[in-house]
SEDREN-152653 format. One record per residue (C-alpha): residue number from 1; residue in three letters; chain; z, y, x. Coordinates in steps of 0.02 Angstrom, whole numbers. Each point is the difference from the previous one (the first is absolute). Layout:
N
+-----+-----+----+--------+--------+--------+
:   i :  aa : ch :      Z :      Y :      X :
+-----+-----+----+--------+--------+--------+
: NUM : ALA :  A :      Z :      Y :      X :
...
+-----+-----+----+--------+--------+--------+
This chain:
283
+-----+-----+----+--------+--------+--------+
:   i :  aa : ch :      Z :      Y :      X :
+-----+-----+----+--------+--------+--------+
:   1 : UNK :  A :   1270 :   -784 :     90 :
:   2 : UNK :  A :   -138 :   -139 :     49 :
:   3 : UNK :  A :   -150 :     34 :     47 :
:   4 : UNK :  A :    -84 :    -37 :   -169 :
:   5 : UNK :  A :   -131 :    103 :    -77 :
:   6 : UNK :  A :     92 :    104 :   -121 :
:   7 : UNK :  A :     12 :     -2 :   -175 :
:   8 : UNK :  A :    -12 :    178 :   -109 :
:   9 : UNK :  A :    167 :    -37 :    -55 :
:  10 : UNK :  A :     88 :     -4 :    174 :
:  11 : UNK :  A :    131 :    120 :     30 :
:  12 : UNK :  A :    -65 :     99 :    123 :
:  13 : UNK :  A :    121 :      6 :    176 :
:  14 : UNK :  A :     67 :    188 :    -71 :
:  15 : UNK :  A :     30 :    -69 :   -141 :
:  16 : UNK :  A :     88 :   -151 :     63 :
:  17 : UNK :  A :    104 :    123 :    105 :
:  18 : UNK :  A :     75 :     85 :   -179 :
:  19 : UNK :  A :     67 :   -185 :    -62 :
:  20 : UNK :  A :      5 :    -79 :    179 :
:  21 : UNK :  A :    196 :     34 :      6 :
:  22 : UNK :  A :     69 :    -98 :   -163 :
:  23 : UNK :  A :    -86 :   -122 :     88 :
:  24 : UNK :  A :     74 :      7 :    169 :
:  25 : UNK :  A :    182 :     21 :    -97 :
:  26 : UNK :  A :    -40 :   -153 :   -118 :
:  27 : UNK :  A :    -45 :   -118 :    134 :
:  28 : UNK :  A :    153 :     44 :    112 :
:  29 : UNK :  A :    118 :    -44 :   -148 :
:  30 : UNK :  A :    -91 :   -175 :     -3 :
:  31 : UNK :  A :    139 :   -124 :     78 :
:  32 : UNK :  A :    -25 :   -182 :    -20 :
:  33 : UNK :  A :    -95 :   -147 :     87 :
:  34 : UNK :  A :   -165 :     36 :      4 :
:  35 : UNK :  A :     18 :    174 :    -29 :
:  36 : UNK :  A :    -24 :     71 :    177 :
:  37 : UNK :  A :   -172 :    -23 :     41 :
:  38 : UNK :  A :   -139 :    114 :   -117 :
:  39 : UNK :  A :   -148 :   -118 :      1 :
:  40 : UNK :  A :   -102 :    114 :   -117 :
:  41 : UNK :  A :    -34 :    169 :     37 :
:  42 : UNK :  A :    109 :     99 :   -143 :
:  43 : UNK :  A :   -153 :    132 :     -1 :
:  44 : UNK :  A :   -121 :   -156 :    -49 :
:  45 : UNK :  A :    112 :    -56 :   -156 :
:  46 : UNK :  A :    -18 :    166 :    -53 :
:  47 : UNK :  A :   -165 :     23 :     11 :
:  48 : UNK :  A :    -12 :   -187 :   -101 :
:  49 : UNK :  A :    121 :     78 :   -147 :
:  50 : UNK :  A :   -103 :    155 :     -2 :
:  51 : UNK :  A :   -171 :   -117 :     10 :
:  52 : UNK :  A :     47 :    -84 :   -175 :
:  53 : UNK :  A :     71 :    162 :    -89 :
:  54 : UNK :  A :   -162 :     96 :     37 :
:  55 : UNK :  A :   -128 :   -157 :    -35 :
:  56 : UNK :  A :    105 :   -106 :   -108 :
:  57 : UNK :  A :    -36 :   -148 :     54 :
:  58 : UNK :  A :    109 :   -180 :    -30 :
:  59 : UNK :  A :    131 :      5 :    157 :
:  60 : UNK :  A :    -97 :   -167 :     48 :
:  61 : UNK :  A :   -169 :    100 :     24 :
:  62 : UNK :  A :     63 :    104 :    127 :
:  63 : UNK :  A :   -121 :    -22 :    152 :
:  64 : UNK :  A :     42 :    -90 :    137 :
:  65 : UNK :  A :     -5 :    125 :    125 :
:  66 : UNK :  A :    174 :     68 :    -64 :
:  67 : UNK :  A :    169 :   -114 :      2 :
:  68 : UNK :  A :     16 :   -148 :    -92 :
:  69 : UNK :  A :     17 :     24 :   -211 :
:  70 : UNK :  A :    150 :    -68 :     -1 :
:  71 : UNK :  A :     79 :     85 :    142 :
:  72 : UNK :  A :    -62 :    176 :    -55 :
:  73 : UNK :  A :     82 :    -37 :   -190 :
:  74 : UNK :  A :    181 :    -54 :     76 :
:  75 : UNK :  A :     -9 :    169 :     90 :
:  76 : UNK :  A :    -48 :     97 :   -166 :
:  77 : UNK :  A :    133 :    -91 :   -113 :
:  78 : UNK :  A :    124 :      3 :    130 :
:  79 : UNK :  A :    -46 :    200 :     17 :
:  80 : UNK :  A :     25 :      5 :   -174 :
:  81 : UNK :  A :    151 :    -74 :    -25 :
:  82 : UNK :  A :     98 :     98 :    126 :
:  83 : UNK :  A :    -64 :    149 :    -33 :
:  84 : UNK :  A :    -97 :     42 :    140 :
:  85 : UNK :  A :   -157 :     36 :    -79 :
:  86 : UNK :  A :     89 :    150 :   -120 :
:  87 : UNK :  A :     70 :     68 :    174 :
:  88 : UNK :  A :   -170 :     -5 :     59 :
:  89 : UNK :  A :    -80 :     93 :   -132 :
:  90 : UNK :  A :    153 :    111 :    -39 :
:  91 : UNK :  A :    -26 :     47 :    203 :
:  92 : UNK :  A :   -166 :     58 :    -60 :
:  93 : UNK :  A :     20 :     87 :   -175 :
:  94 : UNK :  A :    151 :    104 :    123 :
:  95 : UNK :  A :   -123 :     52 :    112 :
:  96 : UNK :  A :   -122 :     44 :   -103 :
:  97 : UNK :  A :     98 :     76 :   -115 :
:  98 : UNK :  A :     40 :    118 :    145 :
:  99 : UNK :  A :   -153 :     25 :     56 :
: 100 : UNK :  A :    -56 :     97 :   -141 :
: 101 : UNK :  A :    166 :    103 :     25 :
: 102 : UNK :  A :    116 :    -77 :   -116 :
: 103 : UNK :  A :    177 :    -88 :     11 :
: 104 : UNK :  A :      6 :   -181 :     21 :
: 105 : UNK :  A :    125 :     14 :   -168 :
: 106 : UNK :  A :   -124 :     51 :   -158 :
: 107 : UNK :  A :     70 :    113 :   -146 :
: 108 : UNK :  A :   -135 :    -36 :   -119 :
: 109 : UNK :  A :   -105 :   -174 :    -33 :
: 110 : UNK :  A :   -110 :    -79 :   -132 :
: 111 : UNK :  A :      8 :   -179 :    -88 :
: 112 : UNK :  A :   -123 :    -97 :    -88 :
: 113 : UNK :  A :    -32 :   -206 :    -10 :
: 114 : UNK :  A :   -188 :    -83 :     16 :
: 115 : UNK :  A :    -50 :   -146 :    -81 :
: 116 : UNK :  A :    -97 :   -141 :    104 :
: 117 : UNK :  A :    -44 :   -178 :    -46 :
: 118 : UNK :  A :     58 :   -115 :    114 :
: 119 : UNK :  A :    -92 :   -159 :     74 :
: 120 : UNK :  A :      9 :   -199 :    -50 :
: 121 : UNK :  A :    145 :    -25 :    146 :
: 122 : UNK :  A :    133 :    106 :    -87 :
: 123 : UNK :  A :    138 :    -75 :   -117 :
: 124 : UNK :  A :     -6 :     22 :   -189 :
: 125 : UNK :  A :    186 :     49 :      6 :
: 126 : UNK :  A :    -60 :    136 :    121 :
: 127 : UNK :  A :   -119 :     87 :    -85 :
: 128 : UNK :  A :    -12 :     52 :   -184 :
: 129 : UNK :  A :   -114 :    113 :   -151 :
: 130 : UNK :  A :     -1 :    171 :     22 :
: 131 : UNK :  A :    -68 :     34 :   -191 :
: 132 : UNK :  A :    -28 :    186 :     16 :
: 133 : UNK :  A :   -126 :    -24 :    135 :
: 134 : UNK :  A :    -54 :   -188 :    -53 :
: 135 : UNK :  A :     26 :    -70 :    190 :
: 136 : UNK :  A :     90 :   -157 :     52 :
: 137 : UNK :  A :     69 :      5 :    167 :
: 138 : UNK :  A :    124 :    117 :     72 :
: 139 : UNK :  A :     62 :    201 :     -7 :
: 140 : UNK :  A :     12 :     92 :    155 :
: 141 : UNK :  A :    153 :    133 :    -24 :
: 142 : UNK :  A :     -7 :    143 :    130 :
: 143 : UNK :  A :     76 :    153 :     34 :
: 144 : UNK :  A :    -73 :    117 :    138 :
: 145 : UNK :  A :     29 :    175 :     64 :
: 146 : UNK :  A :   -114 :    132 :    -29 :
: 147 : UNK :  A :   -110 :    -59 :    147 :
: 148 : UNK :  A :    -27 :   -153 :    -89 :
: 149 : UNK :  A :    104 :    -85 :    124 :
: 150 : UNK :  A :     94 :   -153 :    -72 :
: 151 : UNK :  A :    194 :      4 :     -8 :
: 152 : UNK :  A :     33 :   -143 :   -105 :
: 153 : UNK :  A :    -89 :   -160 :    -88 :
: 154 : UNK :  A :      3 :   -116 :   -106 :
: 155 : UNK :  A :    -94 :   -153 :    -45 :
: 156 : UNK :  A :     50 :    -96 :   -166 :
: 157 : UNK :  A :    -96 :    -87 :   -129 :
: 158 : UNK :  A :   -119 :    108 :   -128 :
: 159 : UNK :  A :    103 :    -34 :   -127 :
: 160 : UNK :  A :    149 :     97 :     59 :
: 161 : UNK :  A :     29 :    170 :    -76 :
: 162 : UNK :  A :    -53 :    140 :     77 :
: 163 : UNK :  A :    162 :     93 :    -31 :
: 164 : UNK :  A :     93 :   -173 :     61 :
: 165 : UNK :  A :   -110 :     32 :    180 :
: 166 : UNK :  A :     52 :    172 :      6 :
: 167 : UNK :  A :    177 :      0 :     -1 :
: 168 : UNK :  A :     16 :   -129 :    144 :
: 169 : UNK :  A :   -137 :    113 :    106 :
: 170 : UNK :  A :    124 :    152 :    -53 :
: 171 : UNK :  A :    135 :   -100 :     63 :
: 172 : UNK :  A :    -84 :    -37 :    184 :
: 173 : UNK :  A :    -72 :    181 :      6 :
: 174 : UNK :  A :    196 :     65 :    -20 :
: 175 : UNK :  A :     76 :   -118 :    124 :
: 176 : UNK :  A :   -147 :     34 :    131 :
: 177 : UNK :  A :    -51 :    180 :    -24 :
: 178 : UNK :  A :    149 :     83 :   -120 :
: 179 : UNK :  A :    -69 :    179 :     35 :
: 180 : UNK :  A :   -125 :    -47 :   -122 :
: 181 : UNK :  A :     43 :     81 :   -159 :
: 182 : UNK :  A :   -167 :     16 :    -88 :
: 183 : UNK :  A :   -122 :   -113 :    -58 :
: 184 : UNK :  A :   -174 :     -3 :   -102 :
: 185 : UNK :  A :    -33 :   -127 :   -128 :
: 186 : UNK :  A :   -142 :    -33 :   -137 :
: 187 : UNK :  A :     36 :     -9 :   -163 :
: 188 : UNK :  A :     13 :   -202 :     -5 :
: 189 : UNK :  A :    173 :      1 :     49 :
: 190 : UNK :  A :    131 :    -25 :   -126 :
: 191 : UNK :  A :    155 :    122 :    -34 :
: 192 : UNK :  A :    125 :   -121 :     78 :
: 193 : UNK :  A :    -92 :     52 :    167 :
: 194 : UNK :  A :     70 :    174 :    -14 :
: 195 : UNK :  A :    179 :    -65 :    -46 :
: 196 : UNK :  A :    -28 :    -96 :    175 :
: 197 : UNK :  A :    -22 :    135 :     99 :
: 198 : UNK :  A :     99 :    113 :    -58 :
: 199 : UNK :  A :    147 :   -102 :     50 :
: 200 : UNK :  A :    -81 :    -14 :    199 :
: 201 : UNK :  A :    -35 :    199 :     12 :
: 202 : UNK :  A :   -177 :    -29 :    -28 :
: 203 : UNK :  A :   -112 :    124 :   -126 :
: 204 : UNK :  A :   -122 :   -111 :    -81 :
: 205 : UNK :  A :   -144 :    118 :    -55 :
: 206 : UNK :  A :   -145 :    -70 :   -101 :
: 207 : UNK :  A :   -175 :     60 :     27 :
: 208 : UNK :  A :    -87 :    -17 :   -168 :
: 209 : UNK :  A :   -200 :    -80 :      6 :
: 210 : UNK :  A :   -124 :    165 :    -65 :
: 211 : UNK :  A :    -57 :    -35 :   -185 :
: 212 : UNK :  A :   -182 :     36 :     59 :
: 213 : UNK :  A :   -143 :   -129 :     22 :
: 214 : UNK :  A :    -38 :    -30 :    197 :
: 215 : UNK :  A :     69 :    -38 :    164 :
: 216 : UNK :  A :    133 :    139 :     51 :
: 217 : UNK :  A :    117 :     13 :    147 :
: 218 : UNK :  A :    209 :    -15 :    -65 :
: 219 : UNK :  A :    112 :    132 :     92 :
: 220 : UNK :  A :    102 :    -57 :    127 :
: 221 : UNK :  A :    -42 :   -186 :    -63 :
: 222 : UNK :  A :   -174 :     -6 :     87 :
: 223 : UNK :  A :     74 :    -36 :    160 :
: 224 : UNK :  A :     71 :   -167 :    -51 :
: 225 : UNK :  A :   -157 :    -60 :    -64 :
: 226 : UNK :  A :    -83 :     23 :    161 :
: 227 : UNK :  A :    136 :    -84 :     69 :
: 228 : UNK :  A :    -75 :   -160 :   -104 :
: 229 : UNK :  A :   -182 :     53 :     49 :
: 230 : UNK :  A :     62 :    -35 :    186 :
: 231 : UNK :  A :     61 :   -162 :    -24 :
: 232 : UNK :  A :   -157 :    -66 :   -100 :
: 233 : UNK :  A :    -86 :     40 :    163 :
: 234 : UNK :  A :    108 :   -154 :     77 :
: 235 : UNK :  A :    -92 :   -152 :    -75 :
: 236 : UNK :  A :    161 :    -96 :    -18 :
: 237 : UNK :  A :     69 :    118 :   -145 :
: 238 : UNK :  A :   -167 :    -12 :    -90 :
: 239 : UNK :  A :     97 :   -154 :    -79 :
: 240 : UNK :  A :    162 :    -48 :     24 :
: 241 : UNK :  A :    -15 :   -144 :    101 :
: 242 : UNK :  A :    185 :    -27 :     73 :
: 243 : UNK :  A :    110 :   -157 :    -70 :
: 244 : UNK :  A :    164 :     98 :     17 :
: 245 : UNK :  A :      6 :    189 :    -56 :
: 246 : UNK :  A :    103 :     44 :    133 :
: 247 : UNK :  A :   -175 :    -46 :    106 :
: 248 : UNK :  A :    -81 :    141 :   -104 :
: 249 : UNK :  A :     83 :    115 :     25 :
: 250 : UNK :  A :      0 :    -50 :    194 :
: 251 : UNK :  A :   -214 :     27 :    -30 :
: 252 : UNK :  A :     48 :    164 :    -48 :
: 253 : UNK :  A :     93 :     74 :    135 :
: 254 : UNK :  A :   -127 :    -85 :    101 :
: 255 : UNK :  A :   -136 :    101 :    -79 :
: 256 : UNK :  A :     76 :    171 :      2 :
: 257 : UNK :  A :     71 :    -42 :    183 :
: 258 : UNK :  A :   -170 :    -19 :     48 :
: 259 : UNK :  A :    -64 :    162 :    -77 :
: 260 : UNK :  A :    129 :    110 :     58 :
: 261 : UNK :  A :    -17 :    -61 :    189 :
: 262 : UNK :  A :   -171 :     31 :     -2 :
: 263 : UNK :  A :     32 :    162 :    -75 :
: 264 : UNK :  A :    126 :     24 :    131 :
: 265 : UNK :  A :   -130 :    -19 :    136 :
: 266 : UNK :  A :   -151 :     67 :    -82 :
: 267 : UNK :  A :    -93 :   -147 :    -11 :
: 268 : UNK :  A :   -104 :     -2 :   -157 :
: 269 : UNK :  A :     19 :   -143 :   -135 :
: 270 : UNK :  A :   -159 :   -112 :    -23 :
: 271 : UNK :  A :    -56 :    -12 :   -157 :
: 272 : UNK :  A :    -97 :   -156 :    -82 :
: 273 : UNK :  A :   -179 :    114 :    -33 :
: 274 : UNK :  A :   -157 :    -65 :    102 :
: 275 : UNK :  A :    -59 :    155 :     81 :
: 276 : UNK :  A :   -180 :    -34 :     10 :
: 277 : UNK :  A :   -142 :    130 :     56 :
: 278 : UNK :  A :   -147 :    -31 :   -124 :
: 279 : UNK :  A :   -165 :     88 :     52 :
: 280 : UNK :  A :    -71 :    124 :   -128 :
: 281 : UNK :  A :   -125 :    -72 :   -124 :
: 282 : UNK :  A :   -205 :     19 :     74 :
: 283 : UNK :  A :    -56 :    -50 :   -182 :
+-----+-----+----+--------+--------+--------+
């Protein structure tokens, strides 16, 4: 890495060493002209990708200090499109995963969909009306394990049916992870869900809202919605800001890749509160 002052949102060197191998692997695939000479430190474009999902900023505000815009974006799409970023943060959800003791395979997860406007830059005829929740922009379908952890997403216009989102998430969670045979819903999915699922293996269970006034933690489906509370932390998701949906769900995995490495290390995530120290009163 150069010998820049560092950035809060730089992957720290034991972090780098979790993802450092995809990397290595990726680059020795590269053939081509041009191709065998790295002129920017793969650690660096990282640390640019991660720069704009934690602040949010335009890819042309990135500071100067870090690659070029325009270089650091051809590495993210490219990362995207070959799937090197999901191998990155599937590394991560494995290990973690075991780390608290479980199986990389999950037998139980959770799915749900958030709502988020999206910015001037994306297409009409990629984003839509959610009218339950009165938002234009985009849905957010995931499924994760009981950890939280993600195993499959989906990013389609607000319009789309909840139930519609489902059934293709069901679909990736039983080609990627078929010892999953249970999951938890909420009651906004329609029957055609369970008529789905039952045809993959898969148990869809719904976990009905309490009919009392006040906030209330679901069963089982509380772990999903921190799942969103994590990626709201990431600046970028605040809004969907990405032209192509396949770029937001790239954010994503970016996000939670970043969480569970630092969780992996034990390096704590910084939050946006101003810690200040104000002197008690005299008056």
């Amino acid at each position: 890495m150069s010998a820049r002052r560092p950035y809060r949102s730089d992957v720290s060197d034991a972090r780098w060493a979790l993802i450092e191998p995809v990397f290595t692997a990726w680059w020795a695939r590269r053939t081509g002209p041009g191709t065998a000479a790295r002129v920017h430190d793969p650690q660096e474009i990282v640390n640019a990708i991660l720069y704009v999902n934690r602040t949010g900023i335009p890819w042309e505000y990135l500071p100067h200090d870090f690659p070029p815009y325009k270089t650091v974006y051809d590495y993210y799409a490219k990362w995207e499109a070959d799937g090197t970023t999901e191998q990155v943060h599937d590394l991560l959800r494995d290990r973690t995963r075991r780390a608290h003791g479980r199986s990389t395979q999950p037998s139980a997860a959770v799915v749900d969909v958030q709502s988020v406007k999206t910015s001037t830059n994306v297409a009409e005829t990629s984003q839509g009306i959610d009218a339950g929740k009165k938002i234009k922009g985009r849905k957010r379908h995931l499924i994760t394990d009981t950890l939280g952890l993600v195993l499959a997403v989906l990013v389609t216009a607000a319009s789309v049916h909840d139930a519609t989102g489902g059934k293709l998430l069901l679909d990736d969670l039983a080609a990627a992870h078929p010892s999953a045979t249970k999951v938890w819903a909420d009651g906004g999915y329609q029957s055609s869900i369970f008529n789905h699922s039952a045809g993959l293996g898969i148990d869809v269970e719904v976990v009905q809202r309490p009919r009392t006034k006040g906030f209330e933690s679901l069963p089982k489906r509380w772990v999903i919605e921190r799942t969103f509370g994590w990626l709201m932390q990431h600046r970028r998701l605040a809004r969907d800001y990405e032209a192509l949906p396949q770029r937001s769900r790239a954010m994503i995995h970016w996000a939670m890749a970043n969480k569970m490495s630092r969780q992996l290390t034990g390096e704590s995530a910084p939050t946006w509160r101003i810690e200040t120290d104000i002197p008690p009163s005299t008056a």
